[in-house]
N, C-alpha and C positions, 0 to 999 in steps of 0.2 A: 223355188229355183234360186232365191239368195243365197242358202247354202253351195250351193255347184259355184257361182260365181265366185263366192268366196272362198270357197276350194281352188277353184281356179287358182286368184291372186295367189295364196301362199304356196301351191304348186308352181308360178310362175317365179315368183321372188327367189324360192330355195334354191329352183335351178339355174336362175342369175348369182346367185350367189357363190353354187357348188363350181359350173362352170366357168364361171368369171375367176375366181379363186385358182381353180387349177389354172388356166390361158396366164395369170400372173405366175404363179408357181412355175411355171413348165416356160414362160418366155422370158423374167426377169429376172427373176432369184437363181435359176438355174444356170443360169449361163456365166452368172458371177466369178462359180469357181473356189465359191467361198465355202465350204463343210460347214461351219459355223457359223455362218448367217443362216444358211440353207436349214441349219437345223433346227434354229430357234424360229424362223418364220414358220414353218413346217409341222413346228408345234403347236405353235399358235393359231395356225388354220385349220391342222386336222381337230383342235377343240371344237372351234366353227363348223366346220363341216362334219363334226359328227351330232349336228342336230340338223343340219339344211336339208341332207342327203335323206335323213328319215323322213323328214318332213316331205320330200319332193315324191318320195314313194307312197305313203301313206295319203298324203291328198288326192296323189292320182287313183290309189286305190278306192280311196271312197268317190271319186267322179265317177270311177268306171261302177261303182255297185249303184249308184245313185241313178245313175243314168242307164244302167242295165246293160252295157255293152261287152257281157264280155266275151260274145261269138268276133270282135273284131282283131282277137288276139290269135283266131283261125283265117280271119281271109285275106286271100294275096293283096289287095289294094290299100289295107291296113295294117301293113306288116310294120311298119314306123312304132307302132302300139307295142308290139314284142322287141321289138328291139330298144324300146325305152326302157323295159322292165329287164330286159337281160341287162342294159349296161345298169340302172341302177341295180341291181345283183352284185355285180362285180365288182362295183364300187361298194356296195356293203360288205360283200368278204372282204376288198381291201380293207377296208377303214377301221373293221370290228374284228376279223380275224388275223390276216398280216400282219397288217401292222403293228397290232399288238405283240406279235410274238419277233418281230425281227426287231420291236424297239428290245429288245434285251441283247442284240448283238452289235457293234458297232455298227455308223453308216457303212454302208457297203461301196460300191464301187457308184463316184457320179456318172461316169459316161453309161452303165446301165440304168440307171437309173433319172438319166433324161431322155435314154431311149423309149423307157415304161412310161412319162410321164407324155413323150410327142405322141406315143400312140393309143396312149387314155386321151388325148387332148382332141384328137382326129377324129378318134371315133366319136366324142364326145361332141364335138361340132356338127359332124358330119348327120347323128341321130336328132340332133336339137332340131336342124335346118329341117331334115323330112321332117319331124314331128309338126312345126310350123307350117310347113306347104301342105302336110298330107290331113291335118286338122279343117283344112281350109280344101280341102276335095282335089288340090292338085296333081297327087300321087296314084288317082285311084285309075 
């Protein structure tokens, strides 16, 4: 069981890391107004986050094989479990598919692009918090 725990921690750290990163991206840099701060920060985190985010997927996936659960990703009281693995999805095609191809086009427009980042941020919060209560039997 030291392995699951220490699956655990690196699952825990990555998504402190992925989310904490975006919550600064999306409430401090963003709002600057600055194209050019915004893009050099931006680059320098998605370097970062394009090892956390794997990392936060692949640990959870060896917990959940490790641990054998993976009829939780069919039942209603554990739907927090599917919804971790849709947004990190979604966050994998941002990170590895997106983004790579729009970094060949200039930035685009900030005000969409703080709109995308408030509601990667929400949902992001929003999935973290159930994952936390619904881990802990609160959601079921």
């Amino acid at each position: 069981m030291e392995d699951v725990t220490f699956a655990r921690a690196v699952h825990v750290l990555a998504v402190i890391h992925w989310i904490g990163g975006l919550c600064f991206v999306t409430t401090v840099v963003l709002p600057m107004r600055d194209k050019a701060l915004f893009a050099e920060i931006e680059r320098r985190f998605s370097s970062q986050v394009r090892i956390s985010v794997p990392l936060a997927g692949l640990s959870g996936l060896y917990m959940t094989w490790k641990l054998d659960v993976w009829d939780r990703f069919l039942q209603p009281g554990t739907w927090w479990m599917a919804a971790m693995a849709l947004l990190w999805l979604l966050f994998m095609v941002i990170l590895f598919v997106v983004e790579p191809l729009a970094g060949r086009a200039p930035l685009g427009s900030l005000d969409s692009l703080r709109r995308a980042h408030r509601v990667l941020l929400v949902a992001a919060i929003v999935v973290a918090g159930a994952a936390v209560l619904g881990v802990h039997g609160l959601l079921q």
